[in-house]
C-alpha positions in Angstrom: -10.4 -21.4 -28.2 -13.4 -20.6 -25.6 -12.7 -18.7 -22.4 -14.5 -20.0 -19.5 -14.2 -17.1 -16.8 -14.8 -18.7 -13.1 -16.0 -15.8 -11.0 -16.5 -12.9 -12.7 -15.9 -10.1 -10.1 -13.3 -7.4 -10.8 -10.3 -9.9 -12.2 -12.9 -12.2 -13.7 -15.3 -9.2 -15.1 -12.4 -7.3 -16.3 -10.6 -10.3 -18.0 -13.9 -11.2 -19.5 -14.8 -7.9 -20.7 -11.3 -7.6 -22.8 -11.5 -10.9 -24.0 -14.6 -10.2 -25.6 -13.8 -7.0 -26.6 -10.3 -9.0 -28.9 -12.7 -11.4 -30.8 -12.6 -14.2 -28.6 -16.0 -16.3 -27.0 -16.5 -15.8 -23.7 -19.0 -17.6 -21.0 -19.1 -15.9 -17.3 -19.4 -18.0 -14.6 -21.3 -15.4 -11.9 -23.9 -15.9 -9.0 -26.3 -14.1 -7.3 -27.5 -10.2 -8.0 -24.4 -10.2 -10.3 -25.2 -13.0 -12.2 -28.9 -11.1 -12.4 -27.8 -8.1 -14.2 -25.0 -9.5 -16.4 -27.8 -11.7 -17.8 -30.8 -8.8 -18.1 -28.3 -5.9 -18.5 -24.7 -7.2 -19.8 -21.8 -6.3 -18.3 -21.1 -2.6 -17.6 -17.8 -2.0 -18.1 -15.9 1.4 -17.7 -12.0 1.6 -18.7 -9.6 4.6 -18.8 -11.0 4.8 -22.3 -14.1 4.0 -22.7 -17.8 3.2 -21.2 -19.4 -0.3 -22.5 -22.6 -2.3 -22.0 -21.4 -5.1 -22.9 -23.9 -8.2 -24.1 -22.1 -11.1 -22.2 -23.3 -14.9 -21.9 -23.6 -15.5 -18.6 -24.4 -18.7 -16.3 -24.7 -19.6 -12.8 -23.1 -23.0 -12.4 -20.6 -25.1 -15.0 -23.2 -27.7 -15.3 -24.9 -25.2 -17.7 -22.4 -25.5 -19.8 -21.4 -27.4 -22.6 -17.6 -28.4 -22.1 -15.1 -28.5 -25.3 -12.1 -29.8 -26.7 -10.5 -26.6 -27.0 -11.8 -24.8 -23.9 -9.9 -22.8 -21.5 -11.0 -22.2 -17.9 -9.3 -19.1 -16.3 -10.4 -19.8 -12.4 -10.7 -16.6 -10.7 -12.7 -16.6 -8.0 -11.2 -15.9 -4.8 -9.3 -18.3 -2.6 -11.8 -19.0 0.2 -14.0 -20.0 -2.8 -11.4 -22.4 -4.7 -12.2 -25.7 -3.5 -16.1 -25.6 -3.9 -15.7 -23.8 -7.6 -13.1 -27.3 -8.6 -15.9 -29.5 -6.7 -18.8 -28.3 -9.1 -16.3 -28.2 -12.3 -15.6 -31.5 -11.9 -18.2 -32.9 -11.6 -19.4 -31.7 -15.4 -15.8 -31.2 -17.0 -13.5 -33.5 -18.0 -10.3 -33.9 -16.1 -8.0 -33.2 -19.4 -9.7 -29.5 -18.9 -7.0 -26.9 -19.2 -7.4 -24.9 -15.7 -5.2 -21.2 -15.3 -5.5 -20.5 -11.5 -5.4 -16.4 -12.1 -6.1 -15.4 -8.2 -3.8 -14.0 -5.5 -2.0 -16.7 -3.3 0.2 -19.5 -3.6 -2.8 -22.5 -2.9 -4.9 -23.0 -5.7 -2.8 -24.7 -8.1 -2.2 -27.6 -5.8 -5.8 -28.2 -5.0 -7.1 -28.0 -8.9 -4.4 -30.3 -9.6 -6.4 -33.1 -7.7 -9.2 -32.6 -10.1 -7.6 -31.7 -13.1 -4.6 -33.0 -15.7 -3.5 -29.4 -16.8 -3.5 -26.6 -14.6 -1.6 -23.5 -15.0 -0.6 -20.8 -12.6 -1.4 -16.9 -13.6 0.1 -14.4 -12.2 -2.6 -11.6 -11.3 -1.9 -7.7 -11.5 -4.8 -6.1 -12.2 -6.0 -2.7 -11.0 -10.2 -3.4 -10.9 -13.1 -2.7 -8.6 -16.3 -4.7 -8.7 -18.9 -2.8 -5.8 -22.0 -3.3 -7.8 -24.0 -6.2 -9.6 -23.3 -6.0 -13.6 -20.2 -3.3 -12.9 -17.0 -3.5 -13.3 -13.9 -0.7 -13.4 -11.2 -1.3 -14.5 -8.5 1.4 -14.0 -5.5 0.4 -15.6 -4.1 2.4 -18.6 -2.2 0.5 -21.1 -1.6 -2.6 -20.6 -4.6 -3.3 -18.5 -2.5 -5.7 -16.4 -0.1 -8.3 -16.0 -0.8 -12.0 -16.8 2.5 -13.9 -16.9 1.4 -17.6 -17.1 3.1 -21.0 -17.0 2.8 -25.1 -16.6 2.2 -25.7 -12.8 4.5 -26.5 -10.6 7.0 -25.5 -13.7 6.8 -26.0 -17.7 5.3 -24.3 -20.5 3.7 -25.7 -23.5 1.6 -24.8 -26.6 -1.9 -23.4 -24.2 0.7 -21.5 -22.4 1.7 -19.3 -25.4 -1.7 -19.5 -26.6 -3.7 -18.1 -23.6 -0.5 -15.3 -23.0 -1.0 -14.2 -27.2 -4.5 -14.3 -26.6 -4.5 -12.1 -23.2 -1.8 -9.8 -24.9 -4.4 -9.8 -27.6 -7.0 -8.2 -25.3 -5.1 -5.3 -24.1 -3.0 -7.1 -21.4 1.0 -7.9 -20.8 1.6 -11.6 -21.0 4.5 -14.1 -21.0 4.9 -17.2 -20.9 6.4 -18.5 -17.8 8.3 -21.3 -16.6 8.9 -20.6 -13.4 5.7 -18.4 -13.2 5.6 -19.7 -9.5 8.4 -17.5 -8.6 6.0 -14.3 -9.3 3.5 -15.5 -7.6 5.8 -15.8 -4.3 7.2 -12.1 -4.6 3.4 -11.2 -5.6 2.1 -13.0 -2.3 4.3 -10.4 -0.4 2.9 -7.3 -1.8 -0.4 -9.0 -1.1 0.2 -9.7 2.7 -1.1 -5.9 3.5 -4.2 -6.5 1.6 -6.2 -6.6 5.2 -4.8 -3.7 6.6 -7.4 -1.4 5.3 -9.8 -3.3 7.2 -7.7 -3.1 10.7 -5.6 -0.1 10.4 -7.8 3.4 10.6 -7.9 5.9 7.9 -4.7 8.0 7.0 -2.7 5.5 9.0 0.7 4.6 7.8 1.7 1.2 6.9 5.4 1.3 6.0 6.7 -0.7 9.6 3.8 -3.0 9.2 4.4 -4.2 5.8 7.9 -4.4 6.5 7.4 -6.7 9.4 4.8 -8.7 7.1 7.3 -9.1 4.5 10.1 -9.4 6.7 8.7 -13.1 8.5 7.3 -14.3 4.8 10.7 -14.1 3.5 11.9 -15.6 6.6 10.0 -18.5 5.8 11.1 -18.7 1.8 14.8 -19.0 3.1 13.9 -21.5 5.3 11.8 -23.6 3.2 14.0 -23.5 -0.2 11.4 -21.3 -1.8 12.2 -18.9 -4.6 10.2 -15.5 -5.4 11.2 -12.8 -8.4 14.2 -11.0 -7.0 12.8 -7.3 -5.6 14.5 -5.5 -8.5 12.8 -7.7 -11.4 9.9 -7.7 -9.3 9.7 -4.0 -9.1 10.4 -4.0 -13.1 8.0 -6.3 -14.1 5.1 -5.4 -12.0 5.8 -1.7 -12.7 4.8 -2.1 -16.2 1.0 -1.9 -14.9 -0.2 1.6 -14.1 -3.0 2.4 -11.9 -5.5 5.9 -13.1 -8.3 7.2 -11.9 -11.2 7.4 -13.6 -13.6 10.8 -13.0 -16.8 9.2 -11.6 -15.4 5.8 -11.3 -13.0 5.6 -8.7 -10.7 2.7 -8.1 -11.6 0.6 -4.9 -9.4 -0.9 -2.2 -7.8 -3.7 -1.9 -9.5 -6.9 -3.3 -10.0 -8.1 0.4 -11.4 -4.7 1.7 -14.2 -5.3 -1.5 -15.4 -8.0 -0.6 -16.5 -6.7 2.5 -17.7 -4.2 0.7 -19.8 -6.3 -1.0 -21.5 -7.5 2.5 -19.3 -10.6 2.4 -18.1 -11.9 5.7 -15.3 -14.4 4.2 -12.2 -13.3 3.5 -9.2 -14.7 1.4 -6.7 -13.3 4.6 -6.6 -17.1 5.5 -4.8 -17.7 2.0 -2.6 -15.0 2.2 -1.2 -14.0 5.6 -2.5 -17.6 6.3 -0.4 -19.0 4.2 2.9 -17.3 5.5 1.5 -18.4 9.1 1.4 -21.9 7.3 5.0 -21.9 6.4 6.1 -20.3 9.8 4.4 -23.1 11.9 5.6 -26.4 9.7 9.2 -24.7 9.5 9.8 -23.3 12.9 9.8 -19.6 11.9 7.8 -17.4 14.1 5.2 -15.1 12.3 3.3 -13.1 14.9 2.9 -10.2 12.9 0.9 -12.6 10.1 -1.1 -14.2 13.0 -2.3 -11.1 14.5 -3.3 -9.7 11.1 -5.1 -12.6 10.3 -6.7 -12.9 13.4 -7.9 -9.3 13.3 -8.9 -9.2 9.4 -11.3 -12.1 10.5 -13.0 -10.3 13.4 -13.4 -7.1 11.0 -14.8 -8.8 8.0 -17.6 -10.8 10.5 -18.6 -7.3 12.4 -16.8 -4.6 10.3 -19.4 -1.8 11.7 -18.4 -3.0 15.0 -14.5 -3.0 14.7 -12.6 -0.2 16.1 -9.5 0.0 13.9 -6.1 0.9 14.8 -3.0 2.9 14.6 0.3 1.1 13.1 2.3 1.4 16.2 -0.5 -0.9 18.6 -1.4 -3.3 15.9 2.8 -3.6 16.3 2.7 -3.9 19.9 -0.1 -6.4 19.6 1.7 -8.5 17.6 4.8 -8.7 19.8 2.3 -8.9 23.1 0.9 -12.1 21.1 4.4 -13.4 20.7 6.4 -12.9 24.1 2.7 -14.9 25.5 3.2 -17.4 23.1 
């Protein structure tokens, strides 16, 4: 079994990085400056316990790549970048390609299934931070995060349990799923704040604001039949991951707040708060609290030097003023 690692940012690098480190082949699938150094320099990789260069096979585009039988592409790029990632993979791979959509959001899965036979949803909690070409930290002491993976829309099968022993293999907690859709949902929730630390400004609060989030998302799940992790095994499961800091390698923010980091002016808000906004709009189930995060997570990302961030209580207040002039 090969591991093809689409994107290999924080999720991707760290993933990758583990992988290696159990045995298993690994190609990374990276562009740019990053791409650059992981070729010329490997992959530096710093953990709660240790400090690597590792030598990692890196390419620029699937086309350099020489698809097999028994390979295993673990998509993680982020959402924004989803549908041009499947275009290029398709056009090489063969449709019977085993895909395992490990990104935040709800989306992907659907769209790989128009190109491919076997797709899988992962669920993705990961504490990582990619700011620099060739670097990746990843601050999670054991397990290094939470992979719970299953047949998409529902199933498991035989990859399933393969790619969960193998992930469990590298240091990770992994299950097979199936119903891993369900985590996915309640893991959406927790990702709806992802923005704020774009928006909000620095020692705000974000308790009300998060509640509203959540509060209109779940709205929506009611509304439209769907079923997310209950908050108690939520909180179980997803507690099993612990986040440390590393001395001369903090942890980052959220993965949203990195990418802009990074320079990057697109955002995966539209797949996240956009998605709830989605849900609102073809169910009748207002979400102004959504809109105006997404709406002001968009203007941030495109000037973020430019943006005056907020306190809690008016990005509130401009999110019912939104509303009542709706």
């Amino acid at each position: 079994m090969r591991f093809i690692i689409y994107g290999a940012g924080a999720i991707g690098g760290a993933i990758g990085a583990r992988l290696q480190l159990a045995g298993f082949e690994v190609i990374l699938i990276a562009r740019g400056a990053h791409a650059d150094r992981l070729t010329t320099k490997g992959l530096h990789y710093t953990s709660p316990k240790e400090r690597l260069i590792l030598p990692v096979t890196c390419v620029t585009s699937p086309s350099a790549i020489d698809f097999q039988p028994n390979d295993i592409v673990l998509l993680t790029v982020k959402s924004q970048d989803t549908w041009q990632a499947l275009n290029d993979l398709a056009l090489v791979a063969p449709n019977s390609l085993s895909i395992f959509c490990a990104q935040n959001g709800v989306s992907n899965e659907a769209l790989a299934h128009r190109f491919f036979q076997n797709v899988y949803a992962m669920l993705v909690l990961c504490p990582a931070t990619h700011l620099s070409p060739g670097e990746i930290i990843h601050s999670a002491a054991a397990p290094g995060g939470l992979f719970d993976t299953g047949l998409y829309p529902s199933g498991s099968d035989a990859i399933t349990e393969a790619v969960s022993d193998a992930m469990t293999r590298a240091g990770f907690m992994s299950q097979p799923d199936d119903q891993v859709m369900r985590l996915k949902y309640a893991k959406l929730l927790s990702n709806l704040g992802n923005p704020l630390e774009l928006i909000l400004a620095e020692g705000e609060s974000n308790v009300q604001i998060m509640r509203a989030l959540k509060k209109e998302a779940l709205a929506c799940y009611q509304a439209g039949g769907i079923i997310c992790t209950p908050p108690d095994a939520m909180r179980q499961r997803f507690g099993l991951v612990n986040q440390v800091n590393i001395p001369n390698a903090p942890r980052g923010g959220s993965s949203t707040w990195q990418s802009v980091a990074r320079g990057h002016s697109d955002i995966e808000t539209p797949f996240l708060n956009g998605e709830i906004c989605r849900l609102g709009r073809s169910l009748g189930i207002e979400t102004p609290v959504n809109a105006a995060v997404l709406q002001l997570s968009l203007k941030a990302s495109k000037t973020p030097k430019a943006f005056t961030k907020m306190s809690e209580a008016a990005l509130l207040d401009q999110s019912m003023s939104a509303r009542a002039g709706s």
